[in-house]
C-alpha positions in Angstrom: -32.1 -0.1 -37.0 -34.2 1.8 -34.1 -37.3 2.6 -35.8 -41.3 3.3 -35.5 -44.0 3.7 -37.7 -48.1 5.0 -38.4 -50.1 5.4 -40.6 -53.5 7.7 -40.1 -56.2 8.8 -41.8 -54.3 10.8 -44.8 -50.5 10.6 -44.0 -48.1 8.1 -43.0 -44.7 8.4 -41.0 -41.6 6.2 -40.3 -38.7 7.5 -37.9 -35.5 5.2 -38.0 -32.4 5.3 -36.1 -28.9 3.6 -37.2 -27.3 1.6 -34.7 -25.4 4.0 -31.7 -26.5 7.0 -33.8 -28.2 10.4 -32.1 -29.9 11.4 -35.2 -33.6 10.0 -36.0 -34.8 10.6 -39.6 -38.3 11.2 -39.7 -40.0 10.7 -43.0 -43.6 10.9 -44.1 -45.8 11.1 -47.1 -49.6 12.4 -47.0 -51.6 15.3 -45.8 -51.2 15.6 -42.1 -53.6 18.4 -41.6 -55.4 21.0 -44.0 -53.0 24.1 -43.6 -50.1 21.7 -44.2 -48.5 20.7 -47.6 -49.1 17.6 -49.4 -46.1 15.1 -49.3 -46.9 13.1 -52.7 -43.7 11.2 -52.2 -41.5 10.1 -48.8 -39.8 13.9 -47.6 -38.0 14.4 -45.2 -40.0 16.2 -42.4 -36.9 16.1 -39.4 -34.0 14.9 -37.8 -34.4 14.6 -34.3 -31.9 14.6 -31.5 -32.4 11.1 -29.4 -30.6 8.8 -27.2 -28.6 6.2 -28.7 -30.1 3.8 -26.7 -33.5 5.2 -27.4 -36.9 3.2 -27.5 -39.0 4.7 -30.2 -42.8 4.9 -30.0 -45.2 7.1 -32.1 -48.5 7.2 -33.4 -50.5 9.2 -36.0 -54.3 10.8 -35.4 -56.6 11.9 -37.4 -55.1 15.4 -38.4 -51.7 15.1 -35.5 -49.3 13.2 -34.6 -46.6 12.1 -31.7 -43.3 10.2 -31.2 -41.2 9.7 -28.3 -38.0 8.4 -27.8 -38.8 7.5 -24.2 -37.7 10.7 -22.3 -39.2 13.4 -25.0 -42.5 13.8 -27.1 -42.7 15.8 -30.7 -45.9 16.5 -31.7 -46.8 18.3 -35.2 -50.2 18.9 -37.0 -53.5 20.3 -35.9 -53.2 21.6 -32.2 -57.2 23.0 -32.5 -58.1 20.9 -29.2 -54.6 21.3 -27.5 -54.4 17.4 -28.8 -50.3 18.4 -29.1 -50.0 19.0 -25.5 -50.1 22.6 -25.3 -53.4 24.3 -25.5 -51.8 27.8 -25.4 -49.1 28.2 -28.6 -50.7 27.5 -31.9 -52.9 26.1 -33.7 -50.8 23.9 -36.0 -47.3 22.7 -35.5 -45.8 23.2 -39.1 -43.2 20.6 -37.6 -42.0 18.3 -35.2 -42.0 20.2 -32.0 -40.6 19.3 -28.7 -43.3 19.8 -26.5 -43.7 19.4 -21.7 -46.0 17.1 -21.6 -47.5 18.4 -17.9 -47.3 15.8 -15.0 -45.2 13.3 -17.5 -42.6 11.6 -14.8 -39.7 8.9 -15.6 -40.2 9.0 -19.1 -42.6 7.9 -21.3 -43.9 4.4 -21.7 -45.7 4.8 -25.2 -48.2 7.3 -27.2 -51.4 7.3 -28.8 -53.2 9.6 -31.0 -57.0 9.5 -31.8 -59.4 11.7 -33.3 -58.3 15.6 -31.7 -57.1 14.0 -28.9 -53.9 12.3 -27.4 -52.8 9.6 -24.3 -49.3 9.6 -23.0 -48.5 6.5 -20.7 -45.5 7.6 -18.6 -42.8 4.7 -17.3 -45.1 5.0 -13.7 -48.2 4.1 -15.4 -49.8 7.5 -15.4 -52.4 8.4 -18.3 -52.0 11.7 -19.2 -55.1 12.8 -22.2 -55.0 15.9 -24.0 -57.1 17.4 -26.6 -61.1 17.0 -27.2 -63.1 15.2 -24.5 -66.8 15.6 -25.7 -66.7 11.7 -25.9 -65.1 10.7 -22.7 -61.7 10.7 -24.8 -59.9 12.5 -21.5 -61.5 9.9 -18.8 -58.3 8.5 -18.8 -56.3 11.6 -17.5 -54.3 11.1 -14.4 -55.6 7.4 -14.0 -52.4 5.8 -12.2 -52.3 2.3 -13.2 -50.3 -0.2 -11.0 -49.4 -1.9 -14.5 -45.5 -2.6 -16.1 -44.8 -1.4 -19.3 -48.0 0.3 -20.7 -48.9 0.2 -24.2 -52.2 2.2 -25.7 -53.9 2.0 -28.5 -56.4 5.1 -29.5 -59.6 4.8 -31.7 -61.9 7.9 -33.3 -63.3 8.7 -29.7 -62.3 5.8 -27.6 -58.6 4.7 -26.3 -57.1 1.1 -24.5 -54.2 1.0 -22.0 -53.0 -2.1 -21.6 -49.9 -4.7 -20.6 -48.8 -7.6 -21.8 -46.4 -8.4 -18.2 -49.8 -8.1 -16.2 -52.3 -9.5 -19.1 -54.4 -6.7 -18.6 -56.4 -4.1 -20.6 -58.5 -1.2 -19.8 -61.2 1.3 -22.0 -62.5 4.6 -21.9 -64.1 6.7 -24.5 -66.6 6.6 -27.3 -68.6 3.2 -26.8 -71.5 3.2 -29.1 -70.6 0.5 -30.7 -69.4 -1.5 -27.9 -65.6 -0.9 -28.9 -64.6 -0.2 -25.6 -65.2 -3.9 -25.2 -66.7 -3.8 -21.6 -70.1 -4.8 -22.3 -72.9 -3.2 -23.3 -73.0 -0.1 -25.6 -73.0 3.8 -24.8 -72.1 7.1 -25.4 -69.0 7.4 -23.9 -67.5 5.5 -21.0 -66.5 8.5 -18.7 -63.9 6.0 -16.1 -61.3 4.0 -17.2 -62.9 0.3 -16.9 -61.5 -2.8 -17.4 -61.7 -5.3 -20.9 -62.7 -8.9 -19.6 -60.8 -11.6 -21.0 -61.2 -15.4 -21.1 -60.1 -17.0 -17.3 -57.2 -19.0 -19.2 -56.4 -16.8 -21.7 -53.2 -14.0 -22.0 -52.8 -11.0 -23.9 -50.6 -11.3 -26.4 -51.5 -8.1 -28.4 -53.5 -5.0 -29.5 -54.9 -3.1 -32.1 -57.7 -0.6 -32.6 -59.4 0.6 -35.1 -61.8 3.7 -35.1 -64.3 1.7 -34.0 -63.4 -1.6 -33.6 -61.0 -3.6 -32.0 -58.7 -6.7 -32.4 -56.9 -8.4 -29.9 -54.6 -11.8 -30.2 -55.0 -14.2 -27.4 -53.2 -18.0 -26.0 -54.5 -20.2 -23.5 -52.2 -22.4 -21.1 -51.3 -24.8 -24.1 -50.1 -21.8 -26.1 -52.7 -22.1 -28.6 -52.7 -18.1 -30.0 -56.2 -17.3 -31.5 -58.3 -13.6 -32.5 -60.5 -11.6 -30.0 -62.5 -8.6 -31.9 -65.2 -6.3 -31.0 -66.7 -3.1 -31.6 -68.7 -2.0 -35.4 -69.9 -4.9 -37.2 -70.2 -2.4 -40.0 -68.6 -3.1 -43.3 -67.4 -6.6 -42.1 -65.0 -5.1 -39.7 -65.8 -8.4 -37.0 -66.2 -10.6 -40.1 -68.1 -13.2 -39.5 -67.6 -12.5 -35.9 -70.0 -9.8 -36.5 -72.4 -11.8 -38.3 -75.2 -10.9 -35.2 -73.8 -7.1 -35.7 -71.9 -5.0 -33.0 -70.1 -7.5 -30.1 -69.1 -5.2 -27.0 -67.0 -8.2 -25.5 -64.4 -10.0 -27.2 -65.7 -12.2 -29.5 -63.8 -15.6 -31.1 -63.0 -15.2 -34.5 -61.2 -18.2 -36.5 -58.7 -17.9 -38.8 -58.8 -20.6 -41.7 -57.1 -23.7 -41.5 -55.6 -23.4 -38.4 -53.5 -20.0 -39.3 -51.7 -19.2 -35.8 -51.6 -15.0 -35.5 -49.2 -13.4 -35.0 -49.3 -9.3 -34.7 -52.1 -7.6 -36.0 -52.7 -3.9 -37.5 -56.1 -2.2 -37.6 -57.5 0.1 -39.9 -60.2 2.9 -40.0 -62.5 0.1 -41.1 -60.4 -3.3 -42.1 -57.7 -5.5 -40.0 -54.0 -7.2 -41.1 -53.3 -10.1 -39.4 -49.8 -11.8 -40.0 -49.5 -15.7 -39.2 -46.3 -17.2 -38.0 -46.2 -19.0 -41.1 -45.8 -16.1 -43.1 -49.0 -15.5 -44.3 -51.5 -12.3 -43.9 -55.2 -12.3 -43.3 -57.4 -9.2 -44.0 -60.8 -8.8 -44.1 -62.7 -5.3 -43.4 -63.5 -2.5 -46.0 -61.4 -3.4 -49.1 -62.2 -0.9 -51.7 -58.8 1.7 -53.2 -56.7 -1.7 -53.1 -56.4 -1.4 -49.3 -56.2 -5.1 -48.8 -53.4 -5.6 -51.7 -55.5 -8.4 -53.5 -55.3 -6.1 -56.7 -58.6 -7.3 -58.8 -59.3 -9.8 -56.5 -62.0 -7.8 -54.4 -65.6 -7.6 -55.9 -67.6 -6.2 -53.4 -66.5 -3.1 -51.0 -66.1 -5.6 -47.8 -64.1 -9.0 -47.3 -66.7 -10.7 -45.1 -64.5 -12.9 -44.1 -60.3 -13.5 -43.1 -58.5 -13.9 -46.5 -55.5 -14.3 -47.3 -53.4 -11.9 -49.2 -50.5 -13.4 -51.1 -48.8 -10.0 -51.9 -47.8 -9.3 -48.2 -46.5 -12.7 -47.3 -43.7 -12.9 -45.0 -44.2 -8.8 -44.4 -42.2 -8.3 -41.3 -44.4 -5.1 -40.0 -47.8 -3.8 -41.1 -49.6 -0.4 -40.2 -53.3 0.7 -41.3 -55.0 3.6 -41.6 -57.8 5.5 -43.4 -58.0 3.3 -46.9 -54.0 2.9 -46.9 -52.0 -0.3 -45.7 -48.2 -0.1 -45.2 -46.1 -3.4 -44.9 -42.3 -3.3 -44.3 -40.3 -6.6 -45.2 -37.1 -7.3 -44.5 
């Protein structure tokens, strides 16, 4: 099955395809915005008309949210910044609406959503930003980037585009905790700068969380370890972040020898799954957001632990106090 998946800060989405079908289901559960019912149980919010063929992408914002099957982006919830793409219709999208994305050529490469604002990464590596820019969210707008295959990942204010193929990453955006990872701490980062990685070391993935950041990394013997950086606050580094805020990518060791694997970020906590089945959080860990049931006395894990309940999960999403694993 075709399918893609987010979770934000009070609603959660997954859109599936069967195999050679033109029919996406898109269900979701949650609050996506104020003026919008509560779903307290998995409803279904469309159907939507895709390729069969399609590659899914989507993402979920604070109060909006996008998917794409490569050609097309919906976008429902809060439009109060134009973060939907169209400034000029409404103020909410009650549901999934097909909407131009303006200047959006040869399809779309993948979607983010962050705080009232949105990044579309088109299949020429174009940025096109939509929404509230008080924060530099927008620097990325029109930024062509001679990069294959895009990927972003969106934060409260701040936003990465980045490619595995060319082992790259860029920042823009809210940076006053240093999670746009280029050194040193500001504002906002109003240009689109690059993330400096280790000389031997490849990109191997992403994940951001609203102000923090974790990345997964291999050297030339195909050793995989953790890269974070951003808020130290409530053990979001771990021990990483032990001398507070890192704005570089900072080594961070997994216990006995764990090799990552992918890795989702939360508002204020990290997943990490292991090729060995096992998953790592550490982060915020209060409302059972970390699945260790009774196991969590303080309100932060300071440091990776393991979490026996999501073992062998085959995909994990975070948001605002909510995990979602899928197994299969």
């Amino acid at each position: 099955i075709n399918a893609e998946y987010g979770a934000g800060e009070n609603y959660t989405f997954l859109v599936a395809q069967e195999p050679q079908s033109r029919s996406s289901r898109l269900l979701a559960f949650g609050q996506l915005c104020a003026s919008l019912p509560v779903a307290a149980a998995p409803t279904l919010v469309a159907e939507l008309d895709v390729a069969a063929d399609a590659t899914l992408c989507g993402d979920v914002g604070a109060t909006h949210a996008l998917v794409s099957d490569g050609k097309r982006v919906w976008a429902w919830g809060d439009n109060s910044f134009g973060q939907c793409g169209d400034s000029g219709t409404a103020a909410v999208f009650g549901a999934p609406t097909e909407v131009a994305w303006s200047g959006v050529t040869g399809g779309v490469s993948d979607v983010a959503c962050g705080t009232d604002f949105s990044v579309v990464a088109d299949a020429n590596g174009t940025l096109h930003a939509y929404g509230r820019g008080d924060a530099g969210q927008l620097a990325g707008n029109g930024a062509r980037l001679d990069l294959r295959d895009v990927q972003l990942a969106a934060g409260w204010g701040h936003c990465f585009a980045y490619s595995l193929a060319d082992n790259v990453i860029f920042a823009w955006g809210a940076n006053r905790h240093g999670q746009c990872g280029v050194g040193g701490v500001s504002d906002s980062e109003q240009q689109v700068r690059r993330v400096g990685l280790g000389a031997d070391e490849r990109l191997e993935a992403l994940a951001s969380g609203a102000t923090h950041a974790v990345a997964i990394v291999s050297d030339d013997a195909e050793r995989r370890e953790l890269r974070v950086w951003g808020s130290a606050g409530d053990a979001k580094l771990a021990q990483a972040g032990a001398d507070g805020d890192q704005s570089t990518p900072t080594p961070l060791s997994l216990p006995n020898d764990a090799i990552p694997q992918f890795v989702a970020c939360g508002v204020d906590h990290t997943l990490v799954r292991c090729v060995d089945g096992r998953v790592f959080a550490w982060g915020f860990a209060q409302h059972g957001v970390a699945a260790l049931g009774e196991q969590v006395p303080l309100q932060s894990l300071q440091a990776p632990t393991v979490v026996p309940a999501l073992h062998n999960a085959t995909l994990l999403s975070c948001g605002l106090d909510v995990s979602i694993a899928i197994f299969s």
